[in-house]
N, CA, C and O atoms as a GROMACS GRO file, in nm:
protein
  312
    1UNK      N    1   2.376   3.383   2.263
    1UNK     CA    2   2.264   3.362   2.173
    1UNK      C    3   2.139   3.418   2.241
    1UNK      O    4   2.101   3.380   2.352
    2UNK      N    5   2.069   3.522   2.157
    2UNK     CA    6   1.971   3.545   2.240
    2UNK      C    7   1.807   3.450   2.226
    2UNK      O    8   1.791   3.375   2.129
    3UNK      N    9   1.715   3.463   2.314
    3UNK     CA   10   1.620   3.383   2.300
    3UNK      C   11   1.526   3.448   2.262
    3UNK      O   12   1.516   3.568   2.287
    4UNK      N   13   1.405   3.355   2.164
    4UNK     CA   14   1.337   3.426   2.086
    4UNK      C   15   1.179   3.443   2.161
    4UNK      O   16   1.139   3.357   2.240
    5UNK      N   17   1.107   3.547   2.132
    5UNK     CA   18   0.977   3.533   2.237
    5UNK      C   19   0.934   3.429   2.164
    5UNK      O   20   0.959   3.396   2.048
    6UNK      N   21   0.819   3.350   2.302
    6UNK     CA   22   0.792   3.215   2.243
    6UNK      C   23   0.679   3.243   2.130
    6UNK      O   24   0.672   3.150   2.049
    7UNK      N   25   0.594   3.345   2.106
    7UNK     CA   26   0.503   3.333   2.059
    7UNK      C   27   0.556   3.368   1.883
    7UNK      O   28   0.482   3.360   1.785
    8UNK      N   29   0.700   3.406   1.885
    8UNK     CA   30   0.753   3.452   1.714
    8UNK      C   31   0.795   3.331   1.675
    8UNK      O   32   0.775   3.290   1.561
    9UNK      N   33   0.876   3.242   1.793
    9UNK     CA   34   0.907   3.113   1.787
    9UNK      C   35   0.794   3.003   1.731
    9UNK      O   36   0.803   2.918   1.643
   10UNK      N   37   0.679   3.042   1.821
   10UNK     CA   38   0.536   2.938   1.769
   10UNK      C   39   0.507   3.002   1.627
   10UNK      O   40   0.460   2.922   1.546
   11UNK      N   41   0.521   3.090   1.596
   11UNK     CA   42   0.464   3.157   1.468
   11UNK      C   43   0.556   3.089   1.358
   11UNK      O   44   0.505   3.003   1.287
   12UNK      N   45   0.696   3.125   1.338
   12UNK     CA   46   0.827   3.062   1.311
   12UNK      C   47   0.774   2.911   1.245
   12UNK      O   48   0.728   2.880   1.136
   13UNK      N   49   0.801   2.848   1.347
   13UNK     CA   50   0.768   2.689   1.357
   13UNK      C   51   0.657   2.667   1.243
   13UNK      O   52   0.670   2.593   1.145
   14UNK      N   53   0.532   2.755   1.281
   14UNK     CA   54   0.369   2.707   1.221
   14UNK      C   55   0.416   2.749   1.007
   14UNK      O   56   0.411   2.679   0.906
   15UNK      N   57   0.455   2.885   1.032
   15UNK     CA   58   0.487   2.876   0.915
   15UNK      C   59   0.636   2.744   0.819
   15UNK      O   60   0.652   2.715   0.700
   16UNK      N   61   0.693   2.711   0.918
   16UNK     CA   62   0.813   2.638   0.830
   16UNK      C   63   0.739   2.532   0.843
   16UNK      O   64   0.762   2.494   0.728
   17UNK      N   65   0.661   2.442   0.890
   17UNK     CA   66   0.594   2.380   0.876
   17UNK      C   67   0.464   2.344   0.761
   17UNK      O   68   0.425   2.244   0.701
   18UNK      N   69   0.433   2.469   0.769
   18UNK     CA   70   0.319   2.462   0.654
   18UNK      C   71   0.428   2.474   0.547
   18UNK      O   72   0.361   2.413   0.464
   19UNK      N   73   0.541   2.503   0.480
   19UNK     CA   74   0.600   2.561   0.378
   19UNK      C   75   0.657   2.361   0.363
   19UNK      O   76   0.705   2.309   0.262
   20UNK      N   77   0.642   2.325   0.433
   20UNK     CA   78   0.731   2.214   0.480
   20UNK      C   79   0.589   2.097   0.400
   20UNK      O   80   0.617   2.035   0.297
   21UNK      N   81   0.474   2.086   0.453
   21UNK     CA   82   0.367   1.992   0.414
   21UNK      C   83   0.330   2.024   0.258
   21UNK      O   84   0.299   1.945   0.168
   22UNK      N   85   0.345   2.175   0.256
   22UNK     CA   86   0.333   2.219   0.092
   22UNK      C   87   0.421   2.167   0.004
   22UNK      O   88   0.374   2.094  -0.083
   23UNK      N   89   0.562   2.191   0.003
   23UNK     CA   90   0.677   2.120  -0.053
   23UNK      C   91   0.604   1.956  -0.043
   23UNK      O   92   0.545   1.924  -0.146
   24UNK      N   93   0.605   1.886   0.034
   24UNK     CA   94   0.622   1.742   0.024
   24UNK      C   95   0.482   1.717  -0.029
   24UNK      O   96   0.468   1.620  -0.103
   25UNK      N   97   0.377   1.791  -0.001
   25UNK     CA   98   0.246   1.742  -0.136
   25UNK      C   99   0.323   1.730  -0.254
   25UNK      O  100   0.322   1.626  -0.321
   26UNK      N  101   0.407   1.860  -0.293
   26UNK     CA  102   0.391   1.884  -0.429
   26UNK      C  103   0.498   1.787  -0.492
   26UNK      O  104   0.481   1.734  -0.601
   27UNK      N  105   0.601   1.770  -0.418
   27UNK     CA  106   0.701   1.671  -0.445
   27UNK      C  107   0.656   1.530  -0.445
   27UNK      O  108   0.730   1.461  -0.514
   28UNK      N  109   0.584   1.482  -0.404
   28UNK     CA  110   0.561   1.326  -0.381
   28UNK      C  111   0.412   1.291  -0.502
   28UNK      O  112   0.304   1.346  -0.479
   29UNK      N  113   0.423   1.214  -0.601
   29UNK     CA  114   0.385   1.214  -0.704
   29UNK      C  115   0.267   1.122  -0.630
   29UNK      O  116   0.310   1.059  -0.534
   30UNK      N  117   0.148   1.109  -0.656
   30UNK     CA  118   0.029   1.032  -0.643
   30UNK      C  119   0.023   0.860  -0.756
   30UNK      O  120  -0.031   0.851  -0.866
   31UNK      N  121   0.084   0.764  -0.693
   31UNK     CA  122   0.132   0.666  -0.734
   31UNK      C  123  -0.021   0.559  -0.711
   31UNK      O  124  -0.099   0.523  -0.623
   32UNK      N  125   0.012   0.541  -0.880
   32UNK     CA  126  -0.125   0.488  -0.935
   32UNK      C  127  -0.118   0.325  -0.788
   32UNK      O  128  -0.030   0.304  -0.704
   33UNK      N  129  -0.258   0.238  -0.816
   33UNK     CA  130  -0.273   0.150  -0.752
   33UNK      C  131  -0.264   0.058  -0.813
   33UNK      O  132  -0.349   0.036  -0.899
   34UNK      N  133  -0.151  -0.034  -0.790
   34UNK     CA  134  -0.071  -0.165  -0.857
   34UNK      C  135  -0.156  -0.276  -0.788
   34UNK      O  136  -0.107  -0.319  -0.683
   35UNK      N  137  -0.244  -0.316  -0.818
   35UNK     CA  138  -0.260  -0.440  -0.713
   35UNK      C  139  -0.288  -0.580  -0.761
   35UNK      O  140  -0.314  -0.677  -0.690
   36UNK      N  141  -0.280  -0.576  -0.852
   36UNK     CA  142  -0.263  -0.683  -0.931
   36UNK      C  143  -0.170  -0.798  -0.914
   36UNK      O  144  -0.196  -0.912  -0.951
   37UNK      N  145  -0.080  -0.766  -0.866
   37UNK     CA  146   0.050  -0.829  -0.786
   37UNK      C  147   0.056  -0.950  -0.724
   37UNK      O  148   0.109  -1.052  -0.767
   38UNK      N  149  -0.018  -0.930  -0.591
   38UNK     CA  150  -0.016  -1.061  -0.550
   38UNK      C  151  -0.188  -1.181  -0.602
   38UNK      O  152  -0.222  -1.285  -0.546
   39UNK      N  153  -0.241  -1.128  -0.691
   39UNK     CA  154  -0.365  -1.234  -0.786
   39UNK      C  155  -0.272  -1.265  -0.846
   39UNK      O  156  -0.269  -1.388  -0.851
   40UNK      N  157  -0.146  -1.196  -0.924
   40UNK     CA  158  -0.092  -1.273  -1.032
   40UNK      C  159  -0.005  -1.398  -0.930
   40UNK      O  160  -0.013  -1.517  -0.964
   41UNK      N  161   0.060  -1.364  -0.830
   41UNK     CA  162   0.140  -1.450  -0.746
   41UNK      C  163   0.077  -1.570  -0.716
   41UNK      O  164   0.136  -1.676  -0.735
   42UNK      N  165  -0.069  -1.563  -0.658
   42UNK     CA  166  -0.128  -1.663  -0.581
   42UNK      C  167  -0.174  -1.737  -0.751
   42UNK      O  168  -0.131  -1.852  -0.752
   43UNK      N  169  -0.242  -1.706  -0.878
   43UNK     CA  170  -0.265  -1.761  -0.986
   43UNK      C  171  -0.109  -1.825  -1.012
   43UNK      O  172  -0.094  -1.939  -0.968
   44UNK      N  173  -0.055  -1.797  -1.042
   44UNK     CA  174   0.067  -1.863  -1.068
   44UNK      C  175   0.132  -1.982  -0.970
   44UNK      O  176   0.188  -2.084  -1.012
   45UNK      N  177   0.115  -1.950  -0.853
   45UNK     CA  178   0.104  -2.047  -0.758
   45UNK      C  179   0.033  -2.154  -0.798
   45UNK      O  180   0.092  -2.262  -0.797
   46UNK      N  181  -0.092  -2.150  -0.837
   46UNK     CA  182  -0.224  -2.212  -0.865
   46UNK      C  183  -0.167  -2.344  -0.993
   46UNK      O  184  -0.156  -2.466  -0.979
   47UNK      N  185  -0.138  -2.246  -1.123
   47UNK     CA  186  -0.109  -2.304  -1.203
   47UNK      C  187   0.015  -2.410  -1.166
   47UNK      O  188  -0.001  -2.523  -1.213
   48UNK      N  189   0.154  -2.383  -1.076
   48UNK     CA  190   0.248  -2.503  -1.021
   48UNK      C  191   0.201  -2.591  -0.963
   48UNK      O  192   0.233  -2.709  -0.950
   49UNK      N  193   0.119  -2.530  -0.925
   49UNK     CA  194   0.074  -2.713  -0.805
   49UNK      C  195  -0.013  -2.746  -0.909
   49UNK      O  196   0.006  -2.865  -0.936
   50UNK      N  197  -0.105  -2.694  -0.985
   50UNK     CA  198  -0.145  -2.824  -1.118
   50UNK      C  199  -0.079  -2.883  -1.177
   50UNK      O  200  -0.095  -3.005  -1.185
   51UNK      N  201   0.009  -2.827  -1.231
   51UNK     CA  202   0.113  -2.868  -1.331
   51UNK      C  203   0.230  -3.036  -1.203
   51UNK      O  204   0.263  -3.150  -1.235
   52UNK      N  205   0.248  -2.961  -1.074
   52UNK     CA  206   0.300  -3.043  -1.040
   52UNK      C  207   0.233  -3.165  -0.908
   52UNK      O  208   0.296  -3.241  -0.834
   53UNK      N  209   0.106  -3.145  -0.920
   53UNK     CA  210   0.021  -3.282  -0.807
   53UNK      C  211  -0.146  -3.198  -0.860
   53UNK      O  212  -0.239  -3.146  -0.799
   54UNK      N  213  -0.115  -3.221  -0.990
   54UNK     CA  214  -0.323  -3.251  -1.088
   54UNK      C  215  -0.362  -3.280  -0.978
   54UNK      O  216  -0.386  -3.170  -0.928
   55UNK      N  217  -0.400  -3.404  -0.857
   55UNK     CA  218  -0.450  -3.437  -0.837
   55UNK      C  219  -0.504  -3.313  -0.719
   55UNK      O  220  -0.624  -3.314  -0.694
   56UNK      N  221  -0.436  -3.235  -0.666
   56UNK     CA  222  -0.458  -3.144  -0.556
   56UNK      C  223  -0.505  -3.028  -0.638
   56UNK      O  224  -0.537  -2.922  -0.586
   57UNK      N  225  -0.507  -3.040  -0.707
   57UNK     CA  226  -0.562  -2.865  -0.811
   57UNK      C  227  -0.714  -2.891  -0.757
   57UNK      O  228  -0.764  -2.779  -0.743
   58UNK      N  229  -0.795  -2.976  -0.727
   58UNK     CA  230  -0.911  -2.946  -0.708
   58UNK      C  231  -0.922  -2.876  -0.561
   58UNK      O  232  -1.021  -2.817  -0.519
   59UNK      N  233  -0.848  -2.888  -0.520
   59UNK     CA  234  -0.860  -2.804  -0.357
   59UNK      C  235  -0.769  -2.660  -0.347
   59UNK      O  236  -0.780  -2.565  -0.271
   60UNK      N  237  -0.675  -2.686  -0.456
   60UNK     CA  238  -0.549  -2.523  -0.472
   60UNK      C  239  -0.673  -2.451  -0.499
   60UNK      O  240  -0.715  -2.392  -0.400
   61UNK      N  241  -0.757  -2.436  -0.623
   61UNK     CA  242  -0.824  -2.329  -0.681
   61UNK      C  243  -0.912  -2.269  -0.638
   61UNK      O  244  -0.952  -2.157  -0.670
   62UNK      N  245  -0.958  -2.354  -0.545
   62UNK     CA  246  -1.057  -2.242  -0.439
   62UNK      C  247  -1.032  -2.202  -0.364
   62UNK      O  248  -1.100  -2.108  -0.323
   63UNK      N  249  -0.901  -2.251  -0.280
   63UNK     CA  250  -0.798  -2.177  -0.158
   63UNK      C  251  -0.755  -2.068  -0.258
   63UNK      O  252  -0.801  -1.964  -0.213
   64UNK      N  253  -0.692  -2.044  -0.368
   64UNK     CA  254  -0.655  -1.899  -0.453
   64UNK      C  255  -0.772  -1.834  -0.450
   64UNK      O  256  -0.792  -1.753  -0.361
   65UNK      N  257  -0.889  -1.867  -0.570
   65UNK     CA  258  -1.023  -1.746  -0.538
   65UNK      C  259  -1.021  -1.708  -0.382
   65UNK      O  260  -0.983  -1.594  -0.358
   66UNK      N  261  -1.050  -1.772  -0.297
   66UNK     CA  262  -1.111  -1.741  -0.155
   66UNK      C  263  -0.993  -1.642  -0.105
   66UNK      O  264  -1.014  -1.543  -0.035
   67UNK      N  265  -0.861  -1.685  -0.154
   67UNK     CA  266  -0.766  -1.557  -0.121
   67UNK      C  267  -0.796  -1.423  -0.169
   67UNK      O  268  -0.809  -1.313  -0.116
   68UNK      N  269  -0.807  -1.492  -0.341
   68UNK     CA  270  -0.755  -1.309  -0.369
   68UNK      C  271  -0.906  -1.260  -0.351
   68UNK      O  272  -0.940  -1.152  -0.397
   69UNK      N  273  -0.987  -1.335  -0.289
   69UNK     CA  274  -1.149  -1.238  -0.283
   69UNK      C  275  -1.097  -1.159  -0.151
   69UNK      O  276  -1.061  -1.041  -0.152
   70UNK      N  277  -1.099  -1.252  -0.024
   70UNK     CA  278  -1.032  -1.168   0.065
   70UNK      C  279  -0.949  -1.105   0.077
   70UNK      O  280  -0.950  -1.047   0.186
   71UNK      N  281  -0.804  -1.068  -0.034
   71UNK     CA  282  -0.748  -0.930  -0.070
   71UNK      C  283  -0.845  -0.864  -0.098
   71UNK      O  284  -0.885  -0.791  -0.007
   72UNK      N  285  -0.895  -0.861  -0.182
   72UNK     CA  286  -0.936  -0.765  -0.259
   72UNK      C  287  -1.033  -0.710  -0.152
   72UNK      O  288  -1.026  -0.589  -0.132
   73UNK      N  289  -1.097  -0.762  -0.100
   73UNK     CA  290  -1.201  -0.668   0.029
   73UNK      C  291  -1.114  -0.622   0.091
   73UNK      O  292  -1.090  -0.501   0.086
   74UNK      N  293  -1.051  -0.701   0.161
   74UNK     CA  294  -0.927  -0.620   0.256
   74UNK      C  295  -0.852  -0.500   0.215
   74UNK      O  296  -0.837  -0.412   0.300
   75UNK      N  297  -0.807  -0.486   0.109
   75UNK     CA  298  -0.736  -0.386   0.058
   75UNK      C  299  -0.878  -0.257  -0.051
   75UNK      O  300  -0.834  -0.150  -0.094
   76UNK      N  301  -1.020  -0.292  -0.075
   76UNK     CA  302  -1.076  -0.208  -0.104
   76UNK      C  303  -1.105  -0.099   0.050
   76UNK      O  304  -1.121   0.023   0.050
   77UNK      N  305  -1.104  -0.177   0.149
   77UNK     CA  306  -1.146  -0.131   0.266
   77UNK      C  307  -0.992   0.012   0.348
   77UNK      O  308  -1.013   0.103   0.427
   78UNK      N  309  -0.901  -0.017   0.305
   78UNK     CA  310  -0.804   0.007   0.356
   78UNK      C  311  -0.799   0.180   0.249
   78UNK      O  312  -0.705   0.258   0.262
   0.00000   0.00000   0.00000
């Protein structure tokens, strides 16, 4: 097998590479932002523990807001 000069080799490489980042832009679809997900989780949470100890819903519902506020910063930041 013969060996290739390194600099056709670096050339080689740079182009299959770029042909390589081009392909996978164009292939990989730009996937909308779902985030709704875990507000609906932690609300639903919210609503079981009312439904099952009323008496603690006054302390669940501001532990949920105070969550999904801090998602939501956390994940605008990201």
């Amino acid at each position: 097998m013969s060996e290739l000069d390194p600099r056709l080799r670096d050339e080689i490489d740079d182009q299959v590479a770029e042909i390589l980042d081009v392909y996978l832009a164009e292939r990989a679809p730009r996937r909308k932002w779902r985030g709704g997900g875990p507000l609906v989780v932690t609300v639903a949470l919210g609503v079981v523990t009312t439904w099952l100890a009323p008496a603690a819903a006054w302390a669940a519902w501001p532990a949920i807001a105070a969550t999904n506020v801090a998602w939501l910063v956390c994940r605008g930041r990201s």
